[in-house]
N, C-alpha and C positions, 0 to 999 in steps of 0.2 A: 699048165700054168704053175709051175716051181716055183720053189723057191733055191736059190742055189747057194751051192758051196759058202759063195763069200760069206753069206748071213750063216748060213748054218753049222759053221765048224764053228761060231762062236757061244753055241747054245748046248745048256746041259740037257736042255726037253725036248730036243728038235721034233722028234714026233706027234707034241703036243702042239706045237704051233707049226707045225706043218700044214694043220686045217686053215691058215689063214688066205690060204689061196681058196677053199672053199667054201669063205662066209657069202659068198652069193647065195648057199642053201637059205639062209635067213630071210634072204628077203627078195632076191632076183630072179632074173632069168636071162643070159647075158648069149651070144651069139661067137663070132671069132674075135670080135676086136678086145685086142690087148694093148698093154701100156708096160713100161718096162721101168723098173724105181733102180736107184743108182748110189753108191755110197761118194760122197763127195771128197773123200781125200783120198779114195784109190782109182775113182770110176769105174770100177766096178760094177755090175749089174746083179742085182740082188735078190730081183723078183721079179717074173711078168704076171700081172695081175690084169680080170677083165675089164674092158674100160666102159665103164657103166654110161647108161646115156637119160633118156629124158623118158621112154617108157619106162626103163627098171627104177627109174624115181617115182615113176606113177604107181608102180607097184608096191615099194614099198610103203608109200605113204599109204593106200588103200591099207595093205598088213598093219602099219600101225594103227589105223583108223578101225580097225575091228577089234582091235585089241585092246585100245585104250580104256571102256567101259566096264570090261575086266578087269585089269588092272587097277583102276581106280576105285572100283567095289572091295579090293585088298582091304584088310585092316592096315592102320600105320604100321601096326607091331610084323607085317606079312611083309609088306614091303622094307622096311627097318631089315630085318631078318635076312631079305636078299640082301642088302648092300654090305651087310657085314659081311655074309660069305666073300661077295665080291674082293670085299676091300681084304679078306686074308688069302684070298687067292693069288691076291695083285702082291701082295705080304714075300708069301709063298716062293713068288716065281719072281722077283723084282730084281737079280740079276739078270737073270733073258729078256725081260721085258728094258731092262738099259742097256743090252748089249744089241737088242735090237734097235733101239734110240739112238746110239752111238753110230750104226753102222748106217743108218738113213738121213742120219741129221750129220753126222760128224762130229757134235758137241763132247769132251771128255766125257770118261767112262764115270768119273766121280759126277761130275755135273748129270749126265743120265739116271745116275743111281738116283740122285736129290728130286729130279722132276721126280720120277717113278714114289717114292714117298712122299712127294707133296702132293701128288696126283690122289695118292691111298688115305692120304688124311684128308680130304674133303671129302669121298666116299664115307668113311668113318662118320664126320661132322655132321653129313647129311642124312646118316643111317640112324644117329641121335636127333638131330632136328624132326624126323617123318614124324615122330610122334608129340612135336610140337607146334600144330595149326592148329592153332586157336581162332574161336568165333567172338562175338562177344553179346549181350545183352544191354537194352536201351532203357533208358526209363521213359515211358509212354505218356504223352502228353492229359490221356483219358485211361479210366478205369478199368474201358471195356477191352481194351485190346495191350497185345506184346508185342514187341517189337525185338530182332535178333536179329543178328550180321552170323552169316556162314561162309569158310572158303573153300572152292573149290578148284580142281585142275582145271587149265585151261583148254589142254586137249594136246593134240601131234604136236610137236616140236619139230624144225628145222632148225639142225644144227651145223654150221659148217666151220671147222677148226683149222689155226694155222698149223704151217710147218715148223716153224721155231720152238714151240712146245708144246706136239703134238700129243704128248700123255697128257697133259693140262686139260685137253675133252673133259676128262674126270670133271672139273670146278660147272661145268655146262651140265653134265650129264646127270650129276647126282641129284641135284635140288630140283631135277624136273623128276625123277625117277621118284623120289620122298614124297614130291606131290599128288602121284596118279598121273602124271604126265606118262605120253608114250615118245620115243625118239627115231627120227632120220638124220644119220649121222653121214657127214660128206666129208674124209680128212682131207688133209692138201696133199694135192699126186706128188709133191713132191719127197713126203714122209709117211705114206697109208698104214705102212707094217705095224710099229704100235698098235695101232687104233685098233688093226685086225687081230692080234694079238690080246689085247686087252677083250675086245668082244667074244673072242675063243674063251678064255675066263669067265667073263659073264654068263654064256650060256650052261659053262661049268657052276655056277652058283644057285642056278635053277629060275633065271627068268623066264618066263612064257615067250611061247614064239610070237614075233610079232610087236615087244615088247623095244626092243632093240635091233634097228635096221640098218646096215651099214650099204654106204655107198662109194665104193671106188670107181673113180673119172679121171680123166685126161683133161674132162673138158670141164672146168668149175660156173662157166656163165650156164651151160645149160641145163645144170644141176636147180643152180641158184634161182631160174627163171621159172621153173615148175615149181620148188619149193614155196616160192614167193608166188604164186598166181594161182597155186591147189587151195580153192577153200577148206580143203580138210584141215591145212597145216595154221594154227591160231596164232602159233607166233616162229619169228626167225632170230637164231642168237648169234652172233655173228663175232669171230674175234679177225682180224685182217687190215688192211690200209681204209685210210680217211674213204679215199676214190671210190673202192670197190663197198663202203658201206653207204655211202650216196645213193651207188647205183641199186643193192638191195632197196634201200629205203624206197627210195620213188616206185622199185614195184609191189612192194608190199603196202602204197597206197591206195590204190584203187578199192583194196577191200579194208582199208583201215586196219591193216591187220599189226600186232602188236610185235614190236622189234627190241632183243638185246643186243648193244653194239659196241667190241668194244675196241675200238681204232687206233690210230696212228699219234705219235707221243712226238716232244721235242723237248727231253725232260733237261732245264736247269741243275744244275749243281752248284750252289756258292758257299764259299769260302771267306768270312769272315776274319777281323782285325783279332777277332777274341776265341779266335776256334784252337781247338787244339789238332794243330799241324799235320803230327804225324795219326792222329786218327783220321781225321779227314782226306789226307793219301791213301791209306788204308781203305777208306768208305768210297773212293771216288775210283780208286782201281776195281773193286768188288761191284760198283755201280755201273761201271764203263764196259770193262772189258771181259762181264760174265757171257758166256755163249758167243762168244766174239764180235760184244758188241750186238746181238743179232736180238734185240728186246726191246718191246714197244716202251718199256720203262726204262730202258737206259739212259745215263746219265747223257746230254749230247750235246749240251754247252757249260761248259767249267769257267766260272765267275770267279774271282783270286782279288780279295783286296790289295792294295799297290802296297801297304805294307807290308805284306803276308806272301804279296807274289813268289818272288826270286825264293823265298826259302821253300813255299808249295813246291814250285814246277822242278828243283833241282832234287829233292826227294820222290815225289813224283818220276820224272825221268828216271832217274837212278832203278826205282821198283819196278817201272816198264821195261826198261833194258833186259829183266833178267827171268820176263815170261816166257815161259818157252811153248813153240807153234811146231802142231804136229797132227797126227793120225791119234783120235780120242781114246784109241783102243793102246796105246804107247804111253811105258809110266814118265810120269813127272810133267805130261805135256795140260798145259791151262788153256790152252786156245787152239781150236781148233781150226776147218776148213770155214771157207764163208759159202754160204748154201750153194750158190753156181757163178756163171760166168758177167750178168748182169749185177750182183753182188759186188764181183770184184772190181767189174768197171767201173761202180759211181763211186766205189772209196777212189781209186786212181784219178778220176775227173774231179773231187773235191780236193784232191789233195793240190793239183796241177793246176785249180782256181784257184787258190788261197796264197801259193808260192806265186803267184802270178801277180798279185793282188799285195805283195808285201809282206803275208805270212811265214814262217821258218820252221821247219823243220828240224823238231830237236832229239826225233829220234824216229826210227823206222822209216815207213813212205815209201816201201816198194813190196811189191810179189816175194814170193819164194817157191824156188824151182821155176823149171822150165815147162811145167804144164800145172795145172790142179790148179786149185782155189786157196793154198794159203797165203796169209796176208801179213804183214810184220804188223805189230801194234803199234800204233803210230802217234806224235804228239805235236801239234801245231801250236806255235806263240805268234802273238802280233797280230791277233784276228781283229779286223774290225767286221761293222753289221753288213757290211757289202756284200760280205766271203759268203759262198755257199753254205759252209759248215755254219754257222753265225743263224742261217735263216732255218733249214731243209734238213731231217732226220737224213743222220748217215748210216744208223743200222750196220755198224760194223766196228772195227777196232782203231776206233779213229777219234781219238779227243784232242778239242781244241781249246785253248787255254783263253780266257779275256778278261783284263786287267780291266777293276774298274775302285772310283774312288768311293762315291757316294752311295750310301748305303741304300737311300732310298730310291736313287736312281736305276740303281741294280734291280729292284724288285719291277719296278716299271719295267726295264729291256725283258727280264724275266716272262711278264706277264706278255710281252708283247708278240702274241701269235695264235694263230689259230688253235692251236693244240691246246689240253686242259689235262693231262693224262697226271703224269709225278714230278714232282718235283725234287730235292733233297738240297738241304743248307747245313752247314759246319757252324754254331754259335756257342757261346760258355751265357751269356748275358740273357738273364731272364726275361727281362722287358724287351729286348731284341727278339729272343725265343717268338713270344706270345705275338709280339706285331706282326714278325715274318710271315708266320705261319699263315696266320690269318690273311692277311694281304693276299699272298701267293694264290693266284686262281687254278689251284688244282685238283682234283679229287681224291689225290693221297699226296703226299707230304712226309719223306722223312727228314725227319731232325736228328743230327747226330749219327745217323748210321745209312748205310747204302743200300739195304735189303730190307724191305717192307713187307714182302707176298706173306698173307696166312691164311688159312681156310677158317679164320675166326673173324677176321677184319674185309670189309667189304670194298671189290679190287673194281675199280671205276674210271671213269672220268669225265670229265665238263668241258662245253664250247666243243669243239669237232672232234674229240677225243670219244666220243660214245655216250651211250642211253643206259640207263641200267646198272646194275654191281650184280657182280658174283661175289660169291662167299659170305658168312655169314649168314646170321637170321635175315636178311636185309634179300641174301641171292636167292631165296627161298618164295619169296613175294613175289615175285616176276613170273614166277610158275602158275600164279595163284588168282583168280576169280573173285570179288567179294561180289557177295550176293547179299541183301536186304531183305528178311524176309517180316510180311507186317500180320499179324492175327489178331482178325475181329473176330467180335460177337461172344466175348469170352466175360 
């Protein structure tokens, strides 16, 4: 079970993450079936990896589940202590670990290198927070007795990560890791190598076995379906589509078991009479077209007041024209493959509904090459709410422009959908500022600028967009049990 060339000529430690085809020692026991991972802008084959099923889930969650009570007897300062190592390991070795991002996701090598340190700064964050749970003390109704609040872990985690950012595990893993939590980690088959990578590190930083369990699969429903129906596992944290977090939910019902989720986006971007132009181009390219488009927070309907339009979209345009789409490991390229083939088709099927529909076309809107997954960045005018793109996450390189006059009317279309996830607006007017903000029903909100992600600010959403935040003191709670404890007779 290799790992080959294509991955390997790109690493300075090849031998140090060569173990990643043998994290099954951690927690498995795996048989002949394999799965084969792919880089997506040469097709390429990069790795056969075991394809883990529903007993080696049974087994690792038992390994965490013996583990946990160890681990959580740690002092904060013992566990602290691990995560630092981790997070300078992850320091350390944070070219290979993007040059491995790079060749399973496709996303440029600079945008790899960025997850890979935004990944090592919530380790860091978390490794400062462990020694930040706090209980608290009551004032007692009577003389005779105390009253105190303690937190504690909740116990196994289930954890299963997207493909889009699959170093991003890190914002999951850490704040359960701070609490005395233990972890079953499931990446998406379609990007494992990080994950395995990043765990080849951990066990370099001196976690206990059984502490950290990964699970490589083909098959994610019946990872998900043991995870969700093991009463060992107390909670499930989920980042992935609306759908597929439905479907966890309803089985992690039966035993009320506690769920973080965090789902599928349809994120706004408006552009106001009072914005400043050319930043707002600036915010809404960096919004739009980071990862190609490929982000639950991407920007996915661009709002452009009717005064502001024509000058937005010709600026705009102009910026788009001159991204260049390629292979991430290639300098100067901003945009990469779009993860596969079902990727490529719904940008094609949105675009060919919208032109259909009366939309235009004012730059990109086809493939490139004769095989592979890259895609031109593309920019639609003339959208009304009918258009696919208007209603439906396009998760790709695909913004559509929509002219609108009333300012308050805009926040209504805004608000109007299922999704709760980001939103982002372009305003200079203070009283505008404060209204916007507020109105907009989302769980983050930027103002003035297109990139919000920090392992300081808590990354969420509202209505079908998910349960829960990561990051922050805030992602730390989720991990965590409060308990009431009452003492008489004192």
């Amino acid at each position: 079970m290799p790992l080959y060339q294509a991955l390997m000529r790109h690493l300075k430690s090849p031998d140090l993450f060569g173990a990643i085809d043998r994290m099954p020692a951690l927690g498995s026991s795996v048989g002949e079936r394999t799965f084969e991972v792919f880089n997506p802008s040469t097709g390429e084959v990069l790795a056969e990896l075991p394809d883990m099923g529903a007993e080696e889930t049974r087994t690792a969650i038992d390994k965490a589940y013996t583990a946990q009570a160890g681990w959580a007897a740690l002092t904060a300062r013992n566990r602290s202590d691990m995560l630092w190592r981790w997070h300078q390991l992850i320091i350390d070795h944070a070219d290979d670990l993007a040059a491995i991002l790079t060749a399973e996701m496709g996303k440029p090598l600079a945008e790899a290198k960025s997850e890979v340190a935004h990944a090592a700064a919530y380790l860091q964050w978390y490794a400062e927070e462990a020694n930040r749970i706090y209980g608290e003390t009551i004032s007692p109704p009577s003389t005779d007795r105390r009253m105190l609040v303690i937190k504690q872990p909740i116990g196994v985690v289930g954890t299963i990560t997207p493909w889009n950012f699959p170093a991003s595990m890190a914002r999951k893993i850490s704040p359960a890791l701070a609490a005395g939590c233990t972890i079953v980690l499931k990446p998406a088959e379609q990007t494992p190598l990080v994950a395995g990578a990043m765990i080849v590190l951990a066990a370099g930083a001196g976690f206990p076995e059984g502490v950290v369990n990964l699970i490589y699969a083909s098959d994610g429903d019946a990872v998900g379906r043991v995870l969700c129906s093991n009463p060992k596992v107390r909670k499930i944290s989920f980042t992935g589509s609306t759908e597929v977090g439905r479907l966890l939910m309803r089985q992690c019902s039966d035993q009320i078991k506690k769920v973080g989720l965090e789902l599928g986006g349809n994120a706004p971007f408006i552009v106001f009479d009072d914005a400043d132009i050319d930043a707002a181009v600036d915010g809404a390219i960096q919004a739009k077209f980071r990862n190609a488009g490929q982000t639950c927070v991407s920007a996915n309907r661009l709002y452009v007041q009717s005064t502001v339009h024509d000058e937005f979209v010709e600026k705009f345009v102009e910026k788009v024209g001159h991204l260049s789409v390629g292979d991430g490991f290639d300098s100067g390229v901003a945009i990469g493959p779009l993860i596969d083939g079902h990727a490529f088709a719904k940008i094609q099927s949105n675009i060919a509904d919208a032109v259909a529909k009366g939309g235009t076309v004012r730059c990109g809107g086809n493939g490139i090459g004769e095989t592979g997954t890259f895609f031109q960045p593309t920019v639609l005018t003339e959208i009304s709410r009918d258009m696919t793109v208007a209603k439906e996450e396009s998760f790709g390189p695909l913004a559509p422009i929509i002219r609108f006059d009333d300012a308050d009317q805009v926040v209504h279309e805004a608000n109007d959908t299922i999704y709760g996830l980001a939103a982002y607006f372009y305003a200079s007017n203070l009283k505008r500022v404060w209204r916007v903000a507020e109105a907009l029903e989302y769980g983050m909100v930027g103002i003035n600028t297109g990139r919000m992600s920090s392992e300081a600010a808590p990354f969420g959403g509202v209505k079908q967009s998910g349960i829960g935040r990561e990051g922050s003191r805030h992602g730390l709670e989720d991990y965590l049990e409060m308990k009431y404890l009452c003492m008489g007779g004192i």
